[in-house]
C-alpha atoms as one frame of an Amber mdcrd trajectory, in Angstrom:
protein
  28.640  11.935  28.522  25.519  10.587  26.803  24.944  11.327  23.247  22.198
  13.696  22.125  19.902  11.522  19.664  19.750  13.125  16.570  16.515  15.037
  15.270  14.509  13.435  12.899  13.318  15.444  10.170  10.335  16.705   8.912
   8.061  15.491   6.398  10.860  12.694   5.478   8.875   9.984   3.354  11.251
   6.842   4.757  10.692   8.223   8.562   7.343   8.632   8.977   4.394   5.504
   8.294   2.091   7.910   8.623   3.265  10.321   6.391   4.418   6.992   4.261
   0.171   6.428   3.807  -1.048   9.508   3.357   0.831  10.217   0.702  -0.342
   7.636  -1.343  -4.197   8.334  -0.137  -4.215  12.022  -1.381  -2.265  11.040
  -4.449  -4.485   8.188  -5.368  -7.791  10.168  -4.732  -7.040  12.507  -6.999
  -6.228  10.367  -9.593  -9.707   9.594 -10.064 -10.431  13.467 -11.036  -9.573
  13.284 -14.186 -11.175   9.797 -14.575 -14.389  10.444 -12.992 -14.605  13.946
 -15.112 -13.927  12.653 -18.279 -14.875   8.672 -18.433 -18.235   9.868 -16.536
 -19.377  13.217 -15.508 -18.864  15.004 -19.185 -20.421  11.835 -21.366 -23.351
  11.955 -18.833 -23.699  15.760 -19.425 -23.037  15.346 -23.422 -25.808  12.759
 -23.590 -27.951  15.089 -21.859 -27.219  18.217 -24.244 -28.145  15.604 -27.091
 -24.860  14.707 -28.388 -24.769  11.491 -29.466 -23.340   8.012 -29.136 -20.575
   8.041 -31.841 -19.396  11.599 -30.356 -19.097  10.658 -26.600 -17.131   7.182
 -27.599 -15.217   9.756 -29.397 -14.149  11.552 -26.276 -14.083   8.924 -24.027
 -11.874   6.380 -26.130  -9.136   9.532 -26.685  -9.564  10.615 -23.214  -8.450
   6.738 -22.627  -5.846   6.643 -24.755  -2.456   7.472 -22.179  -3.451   4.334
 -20.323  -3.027   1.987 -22.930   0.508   3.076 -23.319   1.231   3.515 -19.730
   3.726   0.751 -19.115   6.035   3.164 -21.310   6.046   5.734 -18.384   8.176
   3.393 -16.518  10.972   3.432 -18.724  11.483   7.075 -18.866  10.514   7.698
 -14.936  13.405   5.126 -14.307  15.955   6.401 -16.991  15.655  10.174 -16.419
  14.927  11.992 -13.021  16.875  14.525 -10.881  18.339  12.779  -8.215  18.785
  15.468  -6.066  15.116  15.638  -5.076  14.855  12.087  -5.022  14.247   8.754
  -7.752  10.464   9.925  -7.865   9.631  13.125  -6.713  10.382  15.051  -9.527
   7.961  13.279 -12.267   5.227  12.921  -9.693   5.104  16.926  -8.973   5.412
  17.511 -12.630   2.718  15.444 -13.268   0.666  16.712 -10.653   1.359  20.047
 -11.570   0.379  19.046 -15.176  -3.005  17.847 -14.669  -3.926  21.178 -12.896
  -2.510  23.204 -15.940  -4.964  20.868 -18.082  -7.719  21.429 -16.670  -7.360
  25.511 -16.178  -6.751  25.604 -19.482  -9.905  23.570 -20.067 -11.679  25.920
 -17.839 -10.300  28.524 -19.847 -11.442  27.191 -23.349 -15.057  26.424 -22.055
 -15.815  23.822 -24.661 -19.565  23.699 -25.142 -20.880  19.766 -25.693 -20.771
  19.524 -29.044 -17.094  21.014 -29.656 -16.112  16.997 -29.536 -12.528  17.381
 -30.236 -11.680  20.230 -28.073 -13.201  18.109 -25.081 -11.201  14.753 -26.001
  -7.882  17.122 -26.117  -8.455  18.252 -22.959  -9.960  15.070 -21.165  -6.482
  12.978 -23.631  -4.234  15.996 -21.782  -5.278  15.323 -18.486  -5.118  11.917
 -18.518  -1.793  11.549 -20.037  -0.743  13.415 -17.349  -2.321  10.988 -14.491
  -0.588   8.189 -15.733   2.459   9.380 -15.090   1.551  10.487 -11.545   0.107
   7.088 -11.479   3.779   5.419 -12.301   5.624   7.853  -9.923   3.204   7.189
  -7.004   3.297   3.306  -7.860   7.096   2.943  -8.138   7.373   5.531  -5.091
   5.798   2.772  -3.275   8.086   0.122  -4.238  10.848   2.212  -3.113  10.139
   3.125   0.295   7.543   0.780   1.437   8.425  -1.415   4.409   6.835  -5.412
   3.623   4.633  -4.373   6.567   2.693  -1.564   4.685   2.858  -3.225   1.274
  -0.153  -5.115   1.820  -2.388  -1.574   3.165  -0.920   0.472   0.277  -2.560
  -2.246  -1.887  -5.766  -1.358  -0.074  -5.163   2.320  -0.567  -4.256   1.638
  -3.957  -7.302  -0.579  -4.896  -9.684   1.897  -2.718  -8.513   5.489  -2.511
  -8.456   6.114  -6.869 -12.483   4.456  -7.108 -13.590   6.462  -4.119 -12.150
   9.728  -5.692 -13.454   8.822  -9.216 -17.031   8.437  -7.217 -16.929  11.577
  -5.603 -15.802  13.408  -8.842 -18.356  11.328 -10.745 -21.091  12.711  -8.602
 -19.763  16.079  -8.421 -18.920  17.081 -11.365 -21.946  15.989 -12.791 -24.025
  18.500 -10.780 -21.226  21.164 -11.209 -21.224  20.601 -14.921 -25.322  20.822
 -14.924 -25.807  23.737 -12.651 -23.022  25.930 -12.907 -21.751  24.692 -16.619
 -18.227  23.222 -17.751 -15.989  25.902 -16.886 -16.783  25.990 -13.319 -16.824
  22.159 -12.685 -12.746  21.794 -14.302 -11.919  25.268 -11.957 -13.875  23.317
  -9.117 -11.827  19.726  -9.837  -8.661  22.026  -9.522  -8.818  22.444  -5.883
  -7.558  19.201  -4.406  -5.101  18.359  -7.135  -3.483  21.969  -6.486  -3.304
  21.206  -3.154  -1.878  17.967  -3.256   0.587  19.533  -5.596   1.804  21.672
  -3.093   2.128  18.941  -0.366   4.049  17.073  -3.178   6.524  19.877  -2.943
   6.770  20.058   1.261   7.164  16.273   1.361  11.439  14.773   0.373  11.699
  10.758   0.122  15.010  10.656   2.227  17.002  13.238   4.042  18.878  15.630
   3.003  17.281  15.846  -0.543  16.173  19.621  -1.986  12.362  19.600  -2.037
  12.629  22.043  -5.206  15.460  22.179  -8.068  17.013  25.803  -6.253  16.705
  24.912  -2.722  19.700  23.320  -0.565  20.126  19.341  -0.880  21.505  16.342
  -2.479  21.071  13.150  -3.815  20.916  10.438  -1.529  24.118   7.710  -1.629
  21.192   5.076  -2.210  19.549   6.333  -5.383  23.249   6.811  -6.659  23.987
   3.165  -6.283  20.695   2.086  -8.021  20.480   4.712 -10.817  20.316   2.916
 -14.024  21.863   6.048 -16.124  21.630   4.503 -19.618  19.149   2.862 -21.670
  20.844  -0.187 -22.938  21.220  -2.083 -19.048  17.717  -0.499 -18.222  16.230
  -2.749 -21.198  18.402  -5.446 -20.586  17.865  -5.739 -16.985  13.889  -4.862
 -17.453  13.653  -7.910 -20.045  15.573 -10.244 -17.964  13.860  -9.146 -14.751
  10.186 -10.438 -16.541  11.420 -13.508 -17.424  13.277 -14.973 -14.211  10.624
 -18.111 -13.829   8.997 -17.138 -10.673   7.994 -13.365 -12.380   6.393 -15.931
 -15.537   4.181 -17.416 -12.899   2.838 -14.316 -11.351   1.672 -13.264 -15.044
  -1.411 -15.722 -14.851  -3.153 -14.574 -11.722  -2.473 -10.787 -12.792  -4.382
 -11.708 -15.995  -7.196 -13.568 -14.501  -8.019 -11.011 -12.283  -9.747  -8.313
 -14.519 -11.241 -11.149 -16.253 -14.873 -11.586 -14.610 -14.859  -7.646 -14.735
 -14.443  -7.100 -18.111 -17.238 -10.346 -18.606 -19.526  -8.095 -16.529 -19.186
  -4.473 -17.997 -19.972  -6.371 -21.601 -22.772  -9.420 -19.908 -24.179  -7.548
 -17.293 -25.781  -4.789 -17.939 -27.453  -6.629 -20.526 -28.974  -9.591 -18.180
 -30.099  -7.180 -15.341 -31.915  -5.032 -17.606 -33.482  -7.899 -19.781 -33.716
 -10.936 -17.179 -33.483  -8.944 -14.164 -36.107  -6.194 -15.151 -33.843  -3.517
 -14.103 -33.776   0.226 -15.122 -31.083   1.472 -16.569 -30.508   3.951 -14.125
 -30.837   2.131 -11.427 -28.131  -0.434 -12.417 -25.683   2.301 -12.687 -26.679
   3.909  -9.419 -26.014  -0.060  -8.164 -22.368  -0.228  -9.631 -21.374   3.004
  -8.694 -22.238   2.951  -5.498 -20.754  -0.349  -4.757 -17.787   0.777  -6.344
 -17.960   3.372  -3.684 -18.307   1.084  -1.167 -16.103  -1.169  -1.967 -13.193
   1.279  -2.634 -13.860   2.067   1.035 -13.572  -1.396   1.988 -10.409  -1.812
   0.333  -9.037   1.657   1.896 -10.122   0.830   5.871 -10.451  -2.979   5.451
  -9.096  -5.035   2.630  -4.887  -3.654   3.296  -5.436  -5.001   7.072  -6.692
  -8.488   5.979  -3.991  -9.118   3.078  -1.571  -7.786   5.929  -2.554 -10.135
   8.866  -3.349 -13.614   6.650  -0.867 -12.611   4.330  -0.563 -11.836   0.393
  -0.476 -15.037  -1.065  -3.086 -16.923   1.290  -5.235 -13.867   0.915  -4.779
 -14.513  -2.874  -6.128 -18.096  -2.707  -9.094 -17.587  -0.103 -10.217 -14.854
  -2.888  -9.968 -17.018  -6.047 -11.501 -20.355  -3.796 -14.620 -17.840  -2.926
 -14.890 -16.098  -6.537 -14.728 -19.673  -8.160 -17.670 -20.880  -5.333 -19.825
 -17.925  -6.099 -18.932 -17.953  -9.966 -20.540 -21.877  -9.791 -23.385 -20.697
  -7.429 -24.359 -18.029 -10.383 -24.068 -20.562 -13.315 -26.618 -22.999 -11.274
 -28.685 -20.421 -10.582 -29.686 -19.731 -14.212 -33.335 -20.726 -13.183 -33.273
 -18.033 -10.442 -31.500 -14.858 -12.245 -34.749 -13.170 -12.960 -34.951 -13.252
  -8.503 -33.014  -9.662  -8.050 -31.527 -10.861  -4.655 -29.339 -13.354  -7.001
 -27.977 -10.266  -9.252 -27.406  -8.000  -6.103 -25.823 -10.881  -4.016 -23.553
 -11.950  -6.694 -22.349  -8.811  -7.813 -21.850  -7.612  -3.895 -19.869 -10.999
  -3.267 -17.630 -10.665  -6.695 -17.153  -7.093  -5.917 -15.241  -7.673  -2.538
 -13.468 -10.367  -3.524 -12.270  -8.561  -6.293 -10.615  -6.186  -4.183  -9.162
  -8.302  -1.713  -7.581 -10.137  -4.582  -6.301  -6.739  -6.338  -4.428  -6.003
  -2.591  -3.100  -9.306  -2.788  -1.301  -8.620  -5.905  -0.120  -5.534  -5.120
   2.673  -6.614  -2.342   3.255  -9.840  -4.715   3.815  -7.576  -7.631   6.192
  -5.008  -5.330   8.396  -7.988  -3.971   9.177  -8.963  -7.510  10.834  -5.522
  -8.529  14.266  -4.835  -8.918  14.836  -1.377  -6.969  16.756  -0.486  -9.951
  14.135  -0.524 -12.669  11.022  -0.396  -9.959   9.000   2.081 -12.035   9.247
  -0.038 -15.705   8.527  -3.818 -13.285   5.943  -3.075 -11.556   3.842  -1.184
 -14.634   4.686  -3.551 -16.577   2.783  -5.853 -13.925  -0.027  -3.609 -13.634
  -0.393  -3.277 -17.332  -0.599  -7.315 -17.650  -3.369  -7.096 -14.810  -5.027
  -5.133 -17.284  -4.991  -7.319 -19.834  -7.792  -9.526 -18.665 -10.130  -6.955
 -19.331 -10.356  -7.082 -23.334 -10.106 -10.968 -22.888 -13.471 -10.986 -20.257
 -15.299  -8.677 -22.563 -14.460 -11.150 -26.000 -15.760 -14.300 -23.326 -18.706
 -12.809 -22.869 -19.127 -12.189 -26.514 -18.598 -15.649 -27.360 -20.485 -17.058
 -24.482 -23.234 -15.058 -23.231 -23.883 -13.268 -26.504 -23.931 -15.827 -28.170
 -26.902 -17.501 -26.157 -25.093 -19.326 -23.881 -24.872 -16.960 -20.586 -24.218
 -20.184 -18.092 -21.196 -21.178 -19.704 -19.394 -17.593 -19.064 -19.676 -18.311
 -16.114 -18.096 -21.725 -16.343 -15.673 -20.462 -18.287 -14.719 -17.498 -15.509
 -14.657 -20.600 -12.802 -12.192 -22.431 -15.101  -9.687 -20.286 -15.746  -9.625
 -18.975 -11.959  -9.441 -22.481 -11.299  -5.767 -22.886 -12.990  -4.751 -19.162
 -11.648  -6.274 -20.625  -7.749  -3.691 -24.059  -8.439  -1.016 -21.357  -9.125
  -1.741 -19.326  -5.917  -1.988 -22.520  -3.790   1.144 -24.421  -5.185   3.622
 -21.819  -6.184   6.129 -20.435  -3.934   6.408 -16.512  -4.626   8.929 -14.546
  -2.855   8.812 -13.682   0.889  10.136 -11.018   2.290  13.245  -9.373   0.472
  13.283 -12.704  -1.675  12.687 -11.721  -4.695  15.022  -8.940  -5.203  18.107
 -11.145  -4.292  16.752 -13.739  -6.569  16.682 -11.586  -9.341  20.285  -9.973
  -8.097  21.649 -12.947  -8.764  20.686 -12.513 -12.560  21.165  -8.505 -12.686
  23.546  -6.139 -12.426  21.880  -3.805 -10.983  19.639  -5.777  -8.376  22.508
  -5.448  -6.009  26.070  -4.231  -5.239  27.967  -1.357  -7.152  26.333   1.537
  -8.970  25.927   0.837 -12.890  27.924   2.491 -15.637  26.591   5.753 -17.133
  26.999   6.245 -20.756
């Protein structure tokens, strides 16, 4: 008698690709509510109220804050959860959940422009609360992504968080002018509410409860990987970061935010003054080839990483960003020409977002299931490190008169990260968490001991 296949379940995370991407599309989008609210849309409609500079740094730097002390997240996300709704699950509703409460309350409060503090509590609330989404979702990924889809949740990654900070951008700016504050954060609670909810319907593996009271149990997997005390999760986190291969990944996550950073701080600057730009319409530029190129990264940039592969893809990006980064320092003659601005900034753009999906399934195959959420912030967290250090180049370079050799300088240093790309052999496949195994305790075999 032939067996009867059994049933696959619904809304299962690990059975369904599908599901699998759309997850991390509708969590990343809404990630960039917050963002685009508070980094953009309330500034703009401070500044236009008359509140000035100091107050709307004031705002924006607190609203900021959580993400320079997100690579904490990890540690807690990855020592404490309820296992019986999954490894994940549990912070990223909560989060979720979190940043709605925010901004109701927000909504509630109605801060006028000038109530400075009450804005940068809010805008510090709901950002905190992203960042922990933004670990769950990340180390979600690392859990149940096949190597096959790493490379397209890079795209979604790199595209799916600008294209929602765009829309919110441009949103809740004409919300926030037309209607007023308390209707744009009741507005920007629509999608995250709703993505809350299909938080809730979705389980990571079968058999787990979707909520605390509902029927299920912890899958024998988690179990075995659970690192239930703090002492072998710092141990194995601080060995895990300094097995060789993991050193060598450091410099090309560094280098990459580098050029941006030089930009935000060089740029603005040279198209206005040499370029004869408006202000407004170099932000209208940027934003919407942030938009564009978030879209790029979403539809396009995953399937390119996927079919040449991660670390080739890598390479190709930092050989063209080096070519075009030499291009731009010999055209000094011909940066007042508008078609050299546009053209460079469209080229660096792209290739800045193939080489952030590159990354992404290079970062993923370096983490240790056991202590995925800690690893792989702690990566992204390095990758942001680059920033600060493009921003001080330009300072010392372009502000100081000499704009060509920022340039030079950006070449240079994505010259030695371009030698690491084309000469090091990073992990394959699997290959990096039975390298690092061989080190842990918890990269393979029996379940760790609980305090």
């Amino acid at each position: 008698m032939a067996s009867i296949p059994a049933r696959r379940s619904a809304l299962i995370l690990t059975q369904s690709k599908a599901l699998r991407l759309v997850t991390l599309v509708l969590f990343y989008f809404t990630q960039g509510f917050p963002i685009g609210l508070f980094f953009y849309a309330v500034p703009t409609w401070m500044a236009a109220n008359g509140a000035g500079t100091a107050d709307i740094a004031t705002v924006v730097s607190i609203a900021a804050m959580p993400w320079s002390l997100k690579f904490v997240n990890g540690f807690f996300i990855d020592r404490y959860t309820f296992l019986p709704m999954g490894r994940r699950r549990v912070w990223i509703i909560g989060a979720q959940s979190l940043i709605v409460v925010a901004l109701v309350v927000g909504a509630v409060l109605a801060p006028a422009h000038s109530n400075v503090m009450l804005l940068a509590t809010i805008g510090f609330c709901a950002n905190a609360a992203v960042t922990f989404q933004d670990v769950g979702i990340d180390s979600l990924a690392v859990d149940i992504m096949p190597e096959d889809e790493r490379a397209k949740a890079g795209g979604i990654m790199g595209g799916a968080q600008i294209v929602g900070i765009s829309a919110t951008t441009a949103a809740g700016g004409y919300l926030l002018t037309s209607y007023g504050i308390t209707v744009a954060l009741l507005v920007g609670t629509l999608v995250p509410g709703l993505v809350m909810l299909f938080g809730i319907a979705i389980r990571e593996r079968e058999g787990e409860r979707r909520l605390p009271w509902t029927r299920g149990g912890s899958h024998p997997r988690n179990l075995d990987i659970h690192v239930g005390a703090w002492l072998p999760l710092l141990k194995t986190t601080f060995r895990a970061a300094f097995v060789p291969i993991s050193l060598l990944l450091v410099l090309p996550l560094i280098t990459r935010s580098i050029p941006a950073g030089g930009f935000e701080a060089f740029h603005p600057v040279m198209f206005q003054q040499t370029g004869g730009w408006e202000a407004t319409e170099y932000t209208n530029f940027i934003s919407t080839l942030g938009f564009v190129a978030g879209i790029f990264g979403m539809f396009v940039g995953g399937a390119l990483v996927d079919r040449a592969g991660a670390q080739r893809s890598l390479a190709a990006a930092l050989v063209l960003g080096i070519a075009l980064t030499v291009a731009m320092a010999l055209a000094q003659p011909w940066w007042s020409d508008s078609r050299v601005l546009v053209g460079y900034s469209i080229g660096m753009e792209f290739v800045g977002i193939i080489y952030f999906v590159a990354m992404i399934p290079m970062a993923m195959r370096m983490c240790t299931p056991a202590i995925a959420a800690t690893q792989f912030t702690i990566y992204m967290a390095v990758g942001n490190f680059g920033r600060p250090i493009g921003a001080s180049l330009a300072g010392l370079t372009a502000g100081q008169g000499s704009p060509q050799l920022f340039y030079w300088s950006v070449a240079a240093l994505w010259a030695i990260a371009a030698a690491v790309a084309l000469f090091a052999r990073f992990p394959g496949e699997n290959a990096a968490e039975h390298e690092v195994a061989r080190k842990l305790p918890q990269g393979e075999g029996p379940a760790p001991i609980e305090n």
